[in-house]
MOPAC internal coordinates of N, CA, C and O (Angstrom, degrees):
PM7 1SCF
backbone

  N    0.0000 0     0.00 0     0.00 0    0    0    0
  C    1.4409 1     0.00 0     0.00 0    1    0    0
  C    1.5167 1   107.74 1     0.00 0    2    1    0
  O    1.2310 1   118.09 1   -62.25 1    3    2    1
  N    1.3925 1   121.23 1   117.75 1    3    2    1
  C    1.4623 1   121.33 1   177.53 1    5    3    2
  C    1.9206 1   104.46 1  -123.56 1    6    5    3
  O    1.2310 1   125.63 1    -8.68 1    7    6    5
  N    1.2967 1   106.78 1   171.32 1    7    6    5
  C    1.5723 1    96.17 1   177.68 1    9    7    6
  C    1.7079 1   101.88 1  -107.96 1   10    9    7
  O    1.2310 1   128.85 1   146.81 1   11   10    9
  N    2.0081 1   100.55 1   -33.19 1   11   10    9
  C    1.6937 1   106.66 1   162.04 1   13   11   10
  C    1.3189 1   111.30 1  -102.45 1   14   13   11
  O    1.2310 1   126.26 1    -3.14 1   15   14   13
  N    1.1034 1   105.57 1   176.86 1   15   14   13
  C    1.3382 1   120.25 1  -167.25 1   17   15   14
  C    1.8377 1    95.69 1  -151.35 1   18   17   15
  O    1.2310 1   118.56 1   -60.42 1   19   18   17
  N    1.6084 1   120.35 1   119.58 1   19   18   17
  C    1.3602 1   147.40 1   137.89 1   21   19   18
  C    1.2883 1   133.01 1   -63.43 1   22   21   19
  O    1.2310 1   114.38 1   -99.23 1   23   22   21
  N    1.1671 1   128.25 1    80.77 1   23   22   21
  C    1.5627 1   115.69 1   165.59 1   25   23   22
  C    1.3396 1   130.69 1   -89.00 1   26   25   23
  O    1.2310 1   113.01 1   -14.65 1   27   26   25
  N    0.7233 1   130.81 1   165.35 1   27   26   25
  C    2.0600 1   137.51 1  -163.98 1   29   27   26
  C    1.1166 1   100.68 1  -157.22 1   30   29   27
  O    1.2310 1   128.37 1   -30.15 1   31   30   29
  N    1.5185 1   101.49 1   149.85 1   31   30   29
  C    1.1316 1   125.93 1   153.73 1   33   31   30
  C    1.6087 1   130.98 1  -156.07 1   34   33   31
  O    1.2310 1   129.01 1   -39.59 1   35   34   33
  N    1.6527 1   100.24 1   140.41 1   35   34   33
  C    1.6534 1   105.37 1  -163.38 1   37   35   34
  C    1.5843 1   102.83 1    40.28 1   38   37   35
  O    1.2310 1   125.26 1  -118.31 1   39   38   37
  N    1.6334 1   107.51 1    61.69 1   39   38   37
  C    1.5409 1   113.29 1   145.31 1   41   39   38
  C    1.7868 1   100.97 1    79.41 1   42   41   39
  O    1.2310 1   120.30 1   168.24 1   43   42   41
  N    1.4357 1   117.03 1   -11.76 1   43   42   41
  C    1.4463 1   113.28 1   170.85 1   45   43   42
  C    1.6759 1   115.01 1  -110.48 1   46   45   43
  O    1.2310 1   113.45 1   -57.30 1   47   46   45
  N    1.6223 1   129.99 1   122.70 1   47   46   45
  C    1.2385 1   126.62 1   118.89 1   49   47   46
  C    1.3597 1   126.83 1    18.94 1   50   49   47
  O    1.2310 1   112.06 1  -118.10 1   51   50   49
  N    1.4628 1   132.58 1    61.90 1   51   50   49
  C    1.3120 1   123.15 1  -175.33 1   53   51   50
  C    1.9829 1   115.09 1   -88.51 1   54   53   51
  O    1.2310 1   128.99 1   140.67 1   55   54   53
  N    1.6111 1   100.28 1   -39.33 1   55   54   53
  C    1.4100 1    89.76 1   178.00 1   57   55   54
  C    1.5956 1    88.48 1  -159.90 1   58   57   55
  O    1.2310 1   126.64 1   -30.46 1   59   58   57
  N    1.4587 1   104.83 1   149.54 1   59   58   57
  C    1.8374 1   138.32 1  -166.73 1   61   59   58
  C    1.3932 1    91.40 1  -133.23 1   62   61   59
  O    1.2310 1   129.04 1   -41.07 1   63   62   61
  N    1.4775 1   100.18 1   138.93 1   63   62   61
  C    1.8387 1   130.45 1   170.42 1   65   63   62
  C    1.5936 1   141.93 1   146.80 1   66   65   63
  O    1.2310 1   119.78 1   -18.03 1   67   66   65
  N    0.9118 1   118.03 1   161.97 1   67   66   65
  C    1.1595 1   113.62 1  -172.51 1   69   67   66
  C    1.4194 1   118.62 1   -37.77 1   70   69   67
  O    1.2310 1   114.68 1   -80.16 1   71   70   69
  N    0.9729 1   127.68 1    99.84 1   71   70   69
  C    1.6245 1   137.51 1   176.24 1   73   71   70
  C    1.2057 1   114.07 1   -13.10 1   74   73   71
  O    1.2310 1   115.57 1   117.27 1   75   74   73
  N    1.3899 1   126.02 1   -62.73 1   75   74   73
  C    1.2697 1   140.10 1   169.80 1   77   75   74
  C    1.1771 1   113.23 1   -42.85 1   78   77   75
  O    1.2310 1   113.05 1   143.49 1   79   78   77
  N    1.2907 1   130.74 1   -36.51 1   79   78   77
  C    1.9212 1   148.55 1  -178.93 1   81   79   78
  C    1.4240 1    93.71 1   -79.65 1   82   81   79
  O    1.2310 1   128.86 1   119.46 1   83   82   81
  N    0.8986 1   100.53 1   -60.54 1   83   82   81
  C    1.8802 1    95.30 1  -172.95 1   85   83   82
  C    0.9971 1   128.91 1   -55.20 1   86   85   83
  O    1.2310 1   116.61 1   120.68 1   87   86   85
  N    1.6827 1   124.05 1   -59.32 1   87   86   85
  C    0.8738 1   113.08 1   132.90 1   89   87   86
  C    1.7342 1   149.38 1    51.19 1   90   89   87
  O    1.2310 1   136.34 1    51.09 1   91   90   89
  N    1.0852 1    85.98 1  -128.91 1   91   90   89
  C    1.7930 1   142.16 1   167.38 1   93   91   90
  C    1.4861 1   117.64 1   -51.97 1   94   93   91
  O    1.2310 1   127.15 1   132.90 1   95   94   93
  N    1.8040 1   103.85 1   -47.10 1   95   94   93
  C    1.3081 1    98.45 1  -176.53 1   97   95   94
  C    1.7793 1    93.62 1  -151.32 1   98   97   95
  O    1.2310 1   127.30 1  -109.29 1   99   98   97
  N    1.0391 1   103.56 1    70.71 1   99   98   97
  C    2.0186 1   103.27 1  -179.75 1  101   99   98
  C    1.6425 1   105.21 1   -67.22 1  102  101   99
  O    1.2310 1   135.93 1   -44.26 1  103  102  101
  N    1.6018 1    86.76 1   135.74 1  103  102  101
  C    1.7934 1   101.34 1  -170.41 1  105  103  102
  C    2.0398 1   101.23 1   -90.48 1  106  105  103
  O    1.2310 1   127.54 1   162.34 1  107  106  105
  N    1.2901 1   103.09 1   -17.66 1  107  106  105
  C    1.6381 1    84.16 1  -175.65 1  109  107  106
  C    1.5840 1   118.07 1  -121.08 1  110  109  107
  O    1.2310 1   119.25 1   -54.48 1  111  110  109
  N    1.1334 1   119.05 1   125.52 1  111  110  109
  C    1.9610 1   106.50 1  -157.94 1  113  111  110
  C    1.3991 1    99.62 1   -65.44 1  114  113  111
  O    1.2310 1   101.52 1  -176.21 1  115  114  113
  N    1.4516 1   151.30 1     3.79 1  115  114  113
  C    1.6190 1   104.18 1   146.33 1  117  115  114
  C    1.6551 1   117.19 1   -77.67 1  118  117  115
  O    1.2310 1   115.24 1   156.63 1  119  118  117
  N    1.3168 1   126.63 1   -23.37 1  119  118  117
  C    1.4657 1   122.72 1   157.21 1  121  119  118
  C    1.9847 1   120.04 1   -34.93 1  122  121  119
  O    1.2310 1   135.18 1   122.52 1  123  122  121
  N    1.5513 1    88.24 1   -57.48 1  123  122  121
  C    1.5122 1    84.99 1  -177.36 1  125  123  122
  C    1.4511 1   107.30 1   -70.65 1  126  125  123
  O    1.2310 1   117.17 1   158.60 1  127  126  125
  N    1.3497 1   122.98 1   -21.40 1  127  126  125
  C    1.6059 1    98.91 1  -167.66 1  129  127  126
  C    2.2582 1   101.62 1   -89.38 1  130  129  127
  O    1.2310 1   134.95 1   161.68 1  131  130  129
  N    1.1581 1    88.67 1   -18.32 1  131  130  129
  C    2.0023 1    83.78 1   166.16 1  133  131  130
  C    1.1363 1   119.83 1   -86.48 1  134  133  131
  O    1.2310 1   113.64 1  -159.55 1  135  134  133
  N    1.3744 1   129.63 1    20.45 1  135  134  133
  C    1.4197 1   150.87 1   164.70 1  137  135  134
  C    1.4314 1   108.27 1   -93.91 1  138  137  135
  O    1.2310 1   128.16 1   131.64 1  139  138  137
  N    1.1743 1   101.90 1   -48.36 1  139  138  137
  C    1.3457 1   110.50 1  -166.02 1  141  139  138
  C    1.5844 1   106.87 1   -95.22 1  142  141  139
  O    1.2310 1   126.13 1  -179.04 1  143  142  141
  N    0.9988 1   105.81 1     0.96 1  143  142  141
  C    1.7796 1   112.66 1   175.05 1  145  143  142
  C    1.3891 1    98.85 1   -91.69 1  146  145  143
  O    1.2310 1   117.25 1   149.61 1  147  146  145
  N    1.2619 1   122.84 1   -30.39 1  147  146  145
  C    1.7363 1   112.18 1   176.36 1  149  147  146
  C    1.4060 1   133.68 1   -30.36 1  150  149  147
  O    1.2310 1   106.48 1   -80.31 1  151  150  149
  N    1.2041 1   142.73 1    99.69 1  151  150  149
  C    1.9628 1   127.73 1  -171.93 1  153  151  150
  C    1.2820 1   101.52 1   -61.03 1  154  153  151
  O    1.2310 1   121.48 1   -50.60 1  155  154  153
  N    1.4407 1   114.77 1   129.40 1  155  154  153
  C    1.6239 1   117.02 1   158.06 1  157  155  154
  C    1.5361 1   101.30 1   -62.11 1  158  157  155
  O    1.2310 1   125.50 1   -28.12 1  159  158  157
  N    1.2050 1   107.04 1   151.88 1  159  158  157
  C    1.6230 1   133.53 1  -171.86 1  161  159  158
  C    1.8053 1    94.05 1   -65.08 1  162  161  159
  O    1.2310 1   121.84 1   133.78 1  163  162  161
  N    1.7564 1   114.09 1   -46.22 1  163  162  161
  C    1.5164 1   130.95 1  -171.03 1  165  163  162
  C    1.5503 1   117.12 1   -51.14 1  166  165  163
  O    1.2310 1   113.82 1   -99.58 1  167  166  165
  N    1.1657 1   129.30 1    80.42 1  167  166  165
  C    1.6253 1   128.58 1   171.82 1  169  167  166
  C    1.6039 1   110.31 1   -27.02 1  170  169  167
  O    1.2310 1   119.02 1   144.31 1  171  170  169
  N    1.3976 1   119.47 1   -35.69 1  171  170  169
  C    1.1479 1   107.88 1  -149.42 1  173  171  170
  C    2.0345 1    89.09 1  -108.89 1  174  173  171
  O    1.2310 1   117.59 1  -173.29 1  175  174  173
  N    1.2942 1   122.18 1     6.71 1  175  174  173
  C    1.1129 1   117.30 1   165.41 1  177  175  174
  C    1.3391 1   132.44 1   -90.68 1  178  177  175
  O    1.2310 1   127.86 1   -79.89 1  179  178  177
  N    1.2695 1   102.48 1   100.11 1  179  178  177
  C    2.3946 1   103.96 1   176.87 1  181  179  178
  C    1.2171 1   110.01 1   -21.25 1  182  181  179
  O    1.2310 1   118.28 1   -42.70 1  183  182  181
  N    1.2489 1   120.88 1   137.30 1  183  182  181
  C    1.5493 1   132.89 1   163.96 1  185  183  182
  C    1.4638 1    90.81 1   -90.31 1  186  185  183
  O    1.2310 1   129.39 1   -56.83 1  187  186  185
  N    1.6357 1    99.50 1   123.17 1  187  186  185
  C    1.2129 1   136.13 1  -168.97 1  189  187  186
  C    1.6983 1   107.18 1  -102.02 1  190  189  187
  O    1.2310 1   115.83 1   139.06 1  191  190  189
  N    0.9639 1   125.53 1   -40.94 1  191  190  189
  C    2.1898 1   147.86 1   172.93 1  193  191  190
  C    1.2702 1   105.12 1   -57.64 1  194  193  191
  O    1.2310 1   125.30 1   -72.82 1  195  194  193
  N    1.4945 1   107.42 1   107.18 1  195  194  193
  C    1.7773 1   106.02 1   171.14 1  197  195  194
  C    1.5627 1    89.59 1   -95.52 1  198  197  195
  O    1.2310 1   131.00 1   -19.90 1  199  198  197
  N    1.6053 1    96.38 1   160.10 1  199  198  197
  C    1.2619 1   121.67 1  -170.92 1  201  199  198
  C    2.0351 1    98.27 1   -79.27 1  202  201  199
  O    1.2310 1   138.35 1   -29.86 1  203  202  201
  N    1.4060 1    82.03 1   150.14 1  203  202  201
  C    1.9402 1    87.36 1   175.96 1  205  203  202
  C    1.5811 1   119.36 1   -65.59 1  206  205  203
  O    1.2310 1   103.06 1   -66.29 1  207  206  205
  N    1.0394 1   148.70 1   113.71 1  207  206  205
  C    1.0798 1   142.75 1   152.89 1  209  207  206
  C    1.5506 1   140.05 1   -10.70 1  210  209  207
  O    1.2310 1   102.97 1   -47.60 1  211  210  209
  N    0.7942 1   148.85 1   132.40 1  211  210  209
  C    1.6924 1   128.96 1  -167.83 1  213  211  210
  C    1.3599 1   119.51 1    90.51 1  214  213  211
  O    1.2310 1   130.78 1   -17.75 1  215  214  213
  N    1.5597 1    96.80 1   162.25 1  215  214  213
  C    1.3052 1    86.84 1   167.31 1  217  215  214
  C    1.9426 1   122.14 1  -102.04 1  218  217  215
  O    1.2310 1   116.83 1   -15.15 1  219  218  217
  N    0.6609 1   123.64 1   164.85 1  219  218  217
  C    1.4714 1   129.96 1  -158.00 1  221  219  218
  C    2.3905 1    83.54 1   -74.20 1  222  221  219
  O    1.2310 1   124.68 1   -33.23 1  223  222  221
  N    0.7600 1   108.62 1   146.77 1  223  222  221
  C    1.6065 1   114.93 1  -170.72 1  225  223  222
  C    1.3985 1   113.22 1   -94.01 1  226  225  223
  O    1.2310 1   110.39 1   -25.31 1  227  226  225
  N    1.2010 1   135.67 1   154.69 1  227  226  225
  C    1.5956 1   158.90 1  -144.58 1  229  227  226
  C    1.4609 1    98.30 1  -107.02 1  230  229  227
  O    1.2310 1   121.13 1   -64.83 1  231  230  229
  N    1.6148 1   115.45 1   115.17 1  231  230  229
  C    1.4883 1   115.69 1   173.46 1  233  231  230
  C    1.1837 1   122.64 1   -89.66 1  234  233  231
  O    1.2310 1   125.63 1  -173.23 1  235  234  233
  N    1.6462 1   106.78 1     6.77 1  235  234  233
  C    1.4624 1    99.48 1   154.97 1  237  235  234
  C    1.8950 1   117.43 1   -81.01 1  238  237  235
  O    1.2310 1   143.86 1   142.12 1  239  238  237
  N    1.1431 1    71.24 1   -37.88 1  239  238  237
  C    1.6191 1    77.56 1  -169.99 1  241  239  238
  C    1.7190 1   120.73 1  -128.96 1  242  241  239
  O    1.2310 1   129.56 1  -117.52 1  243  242  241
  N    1.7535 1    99.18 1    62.48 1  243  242  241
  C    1.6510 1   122.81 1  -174.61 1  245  243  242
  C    1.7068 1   100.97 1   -52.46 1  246  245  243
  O    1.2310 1   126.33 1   -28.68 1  247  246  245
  N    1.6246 1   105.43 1   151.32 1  247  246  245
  C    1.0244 1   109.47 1   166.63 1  249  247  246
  C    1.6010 1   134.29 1   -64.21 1  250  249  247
  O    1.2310 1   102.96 1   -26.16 1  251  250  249
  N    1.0164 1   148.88 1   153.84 1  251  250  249
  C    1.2049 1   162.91 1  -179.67 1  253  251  250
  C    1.5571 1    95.98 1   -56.59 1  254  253  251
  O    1.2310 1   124.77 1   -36.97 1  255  254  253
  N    1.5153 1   108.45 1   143.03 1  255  254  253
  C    1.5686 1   109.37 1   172.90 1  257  255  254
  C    1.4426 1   119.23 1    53.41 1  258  257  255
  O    1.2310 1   113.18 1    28.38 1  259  258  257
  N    1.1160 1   130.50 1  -151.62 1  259  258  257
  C    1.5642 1   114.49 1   179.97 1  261  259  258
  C    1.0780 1    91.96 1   -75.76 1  262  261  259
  O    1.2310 1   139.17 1   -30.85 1  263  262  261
  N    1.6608 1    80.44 1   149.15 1  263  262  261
  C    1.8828 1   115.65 1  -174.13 1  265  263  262
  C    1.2441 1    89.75 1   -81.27 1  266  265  263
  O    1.2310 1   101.00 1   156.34 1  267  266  265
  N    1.6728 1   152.16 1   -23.66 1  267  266  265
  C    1.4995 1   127.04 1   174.97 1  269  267  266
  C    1.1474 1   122.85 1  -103.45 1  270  269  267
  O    1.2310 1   120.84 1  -168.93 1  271  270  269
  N    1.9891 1   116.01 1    11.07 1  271  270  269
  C    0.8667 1    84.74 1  -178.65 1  273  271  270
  C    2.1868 1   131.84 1   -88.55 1  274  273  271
  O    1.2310 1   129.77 1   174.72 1  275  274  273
  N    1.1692 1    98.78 1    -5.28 1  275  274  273
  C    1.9584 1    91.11 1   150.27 1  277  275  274
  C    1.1128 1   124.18 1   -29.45 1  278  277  275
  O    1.2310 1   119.12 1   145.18 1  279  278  277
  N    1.5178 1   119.28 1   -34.82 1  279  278  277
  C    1.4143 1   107.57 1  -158.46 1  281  279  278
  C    1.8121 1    97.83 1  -137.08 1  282  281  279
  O    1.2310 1   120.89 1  -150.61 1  283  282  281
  N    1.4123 1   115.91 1    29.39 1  283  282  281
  C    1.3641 1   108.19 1   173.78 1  285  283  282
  C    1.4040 1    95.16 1  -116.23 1  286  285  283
  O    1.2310 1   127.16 1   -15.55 1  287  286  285
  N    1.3815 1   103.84 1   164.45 1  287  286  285
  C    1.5747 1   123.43 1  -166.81 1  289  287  286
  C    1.3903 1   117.48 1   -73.55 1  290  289  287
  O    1.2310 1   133.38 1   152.37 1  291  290  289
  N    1.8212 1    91.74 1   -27.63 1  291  290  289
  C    1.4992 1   107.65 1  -154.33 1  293  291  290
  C    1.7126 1   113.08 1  -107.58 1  294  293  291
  O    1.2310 1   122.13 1  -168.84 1  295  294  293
  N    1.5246 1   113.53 1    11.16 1  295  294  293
  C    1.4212 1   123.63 1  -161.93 1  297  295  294
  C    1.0915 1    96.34 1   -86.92 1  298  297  295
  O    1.2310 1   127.01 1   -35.05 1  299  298  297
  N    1.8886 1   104.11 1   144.95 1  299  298  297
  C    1.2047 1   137.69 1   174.64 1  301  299  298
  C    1.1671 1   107.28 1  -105.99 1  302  301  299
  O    1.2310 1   124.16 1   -11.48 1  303  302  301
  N    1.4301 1   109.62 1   168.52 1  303  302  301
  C    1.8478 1   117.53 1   169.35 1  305  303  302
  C    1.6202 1   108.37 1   -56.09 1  306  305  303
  O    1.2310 1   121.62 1   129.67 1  307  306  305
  N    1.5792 1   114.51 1   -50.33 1  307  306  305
  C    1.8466 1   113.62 1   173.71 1  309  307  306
  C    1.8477 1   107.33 1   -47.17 1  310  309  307
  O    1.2310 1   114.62 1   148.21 1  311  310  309
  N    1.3504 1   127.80 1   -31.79 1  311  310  309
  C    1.3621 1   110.77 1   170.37 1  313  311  310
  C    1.3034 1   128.49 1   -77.94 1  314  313  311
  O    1.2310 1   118.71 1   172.63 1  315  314  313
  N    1.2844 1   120.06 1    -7.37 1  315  314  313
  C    1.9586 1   131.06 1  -174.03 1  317  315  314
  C    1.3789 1    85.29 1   -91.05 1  318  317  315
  O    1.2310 1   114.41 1   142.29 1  319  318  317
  N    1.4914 1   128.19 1   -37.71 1  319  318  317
  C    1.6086 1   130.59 1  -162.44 1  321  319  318
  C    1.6327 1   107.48 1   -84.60 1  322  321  319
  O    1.2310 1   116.38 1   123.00 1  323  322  321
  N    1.1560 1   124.48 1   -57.00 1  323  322  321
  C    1.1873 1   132.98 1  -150.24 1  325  323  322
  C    1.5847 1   124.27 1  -126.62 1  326  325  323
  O    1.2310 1   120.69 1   -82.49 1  327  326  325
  N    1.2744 1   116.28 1    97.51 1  327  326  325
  C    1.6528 1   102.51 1  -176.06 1  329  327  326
  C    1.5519 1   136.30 1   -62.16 1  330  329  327
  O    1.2310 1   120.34 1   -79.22 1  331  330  329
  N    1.3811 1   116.96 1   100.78 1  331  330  329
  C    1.5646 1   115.32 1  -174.88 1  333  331  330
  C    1.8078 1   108.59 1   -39.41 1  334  333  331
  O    1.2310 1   124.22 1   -41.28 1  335  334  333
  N    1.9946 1   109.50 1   138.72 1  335  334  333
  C    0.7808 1   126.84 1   155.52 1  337  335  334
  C    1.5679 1   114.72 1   -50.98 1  338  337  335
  O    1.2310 1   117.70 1   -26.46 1  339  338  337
  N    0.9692 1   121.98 1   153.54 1  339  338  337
  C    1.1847 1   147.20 1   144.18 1  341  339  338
  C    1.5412 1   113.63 1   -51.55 1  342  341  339
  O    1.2310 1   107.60 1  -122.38 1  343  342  341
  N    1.4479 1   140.73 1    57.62 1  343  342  341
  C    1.3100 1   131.09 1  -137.77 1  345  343  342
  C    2.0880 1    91.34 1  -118.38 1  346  345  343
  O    1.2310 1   130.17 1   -31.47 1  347  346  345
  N    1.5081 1    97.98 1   148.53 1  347  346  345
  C    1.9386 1    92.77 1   163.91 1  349  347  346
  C    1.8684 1   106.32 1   -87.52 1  350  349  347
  O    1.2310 1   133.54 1   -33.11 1  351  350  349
  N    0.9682 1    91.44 1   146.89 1  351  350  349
  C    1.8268 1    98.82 1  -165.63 1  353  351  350
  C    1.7189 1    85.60 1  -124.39 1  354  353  351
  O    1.2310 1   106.94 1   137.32 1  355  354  353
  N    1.5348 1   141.93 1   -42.68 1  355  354  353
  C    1.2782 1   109.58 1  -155.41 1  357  355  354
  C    1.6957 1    78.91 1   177.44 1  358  357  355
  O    1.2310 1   130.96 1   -28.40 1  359  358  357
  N    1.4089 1    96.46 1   151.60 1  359  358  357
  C    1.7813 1   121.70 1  -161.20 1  361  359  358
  C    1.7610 1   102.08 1    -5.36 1  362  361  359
  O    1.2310 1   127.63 1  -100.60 1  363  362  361
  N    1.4362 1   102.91 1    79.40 1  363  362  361
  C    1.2583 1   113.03 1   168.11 1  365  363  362
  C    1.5469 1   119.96 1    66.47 1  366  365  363
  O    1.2310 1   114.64 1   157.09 1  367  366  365
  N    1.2890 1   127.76 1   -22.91 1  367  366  365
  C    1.8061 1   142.64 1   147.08 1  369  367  366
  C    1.5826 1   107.84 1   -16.32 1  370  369  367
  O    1.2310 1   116.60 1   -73.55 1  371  370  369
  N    1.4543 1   124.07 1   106.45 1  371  370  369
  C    1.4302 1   128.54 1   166.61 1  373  371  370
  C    1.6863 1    87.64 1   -98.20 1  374  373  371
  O    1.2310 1   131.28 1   -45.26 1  375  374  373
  N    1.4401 1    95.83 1   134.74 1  375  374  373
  C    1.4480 1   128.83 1   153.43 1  377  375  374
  C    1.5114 1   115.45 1  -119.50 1  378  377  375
  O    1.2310 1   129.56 1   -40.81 1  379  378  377
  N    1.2290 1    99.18 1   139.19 1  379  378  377
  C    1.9352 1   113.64 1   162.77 1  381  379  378
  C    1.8068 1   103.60 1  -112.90 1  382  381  379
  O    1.2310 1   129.32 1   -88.69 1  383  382  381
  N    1.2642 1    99.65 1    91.31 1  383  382  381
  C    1.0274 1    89.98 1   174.78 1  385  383  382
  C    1.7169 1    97.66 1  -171.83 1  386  385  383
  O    1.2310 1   118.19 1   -42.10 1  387  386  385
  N    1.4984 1   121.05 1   137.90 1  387  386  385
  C    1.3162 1   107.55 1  -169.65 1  389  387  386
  C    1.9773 1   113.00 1   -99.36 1  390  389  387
  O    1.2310 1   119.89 1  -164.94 1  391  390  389
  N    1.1022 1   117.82 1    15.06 1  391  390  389
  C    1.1847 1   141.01 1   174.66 1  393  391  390
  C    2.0141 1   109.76 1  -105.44 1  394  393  391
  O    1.2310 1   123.86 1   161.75 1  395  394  393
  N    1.3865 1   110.20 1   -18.25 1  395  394  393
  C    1.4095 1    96.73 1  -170.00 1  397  395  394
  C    2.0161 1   122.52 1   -77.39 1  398  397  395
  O    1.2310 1   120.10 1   180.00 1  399  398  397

């Protein structure tokens, strides 16, 4: 039971907030896609969550700029270039992400 909720990835801080916010409405797509990796408890319900693309990245030797963006849906040339801040975007919600 937490009231925030931290997610990371490959060793970075991607998005901070109220659990309930996160949740409910995740601001950065590797958040939404480990949401959506969850199994419903329901046998008889389709798994709906495609798996991420890529391979998960080398902590010796992380990618340039965001570390997801290889394997996010939504990456631009500014994410291979430039690593998103850690920035507050909305009722206290830190995102790293330069799309959020």
């Amino acid at each position: 039971m937490a009231n925030r909720i931290a997610v990371m990835y490959a060793g970075k801080v991607v998005e901070v907030g109220k659990a309930k916010s996160v949740l409910q409405k995740p601001l950065h797509p590797y958040t939404s896609a480990l949401i959506a990796s969850v199994p419903e408890p329901d046998p008889e319900k389709k798994i709906s969550a495609k798996p991420l693309k890529g391979e998960v990245p080398s902590m010796v030797n992380p990618p340039t700029g965001c570390r997801f963006h290889p394997r996010c849906p939504f990456a631009q040339r500014v994410c291979a270039e430039k690593e998103p801040e850690l920035r507050i975007v909305q009722d206290g919600r830190l995102v790293a992400c330069h799309f959020a």
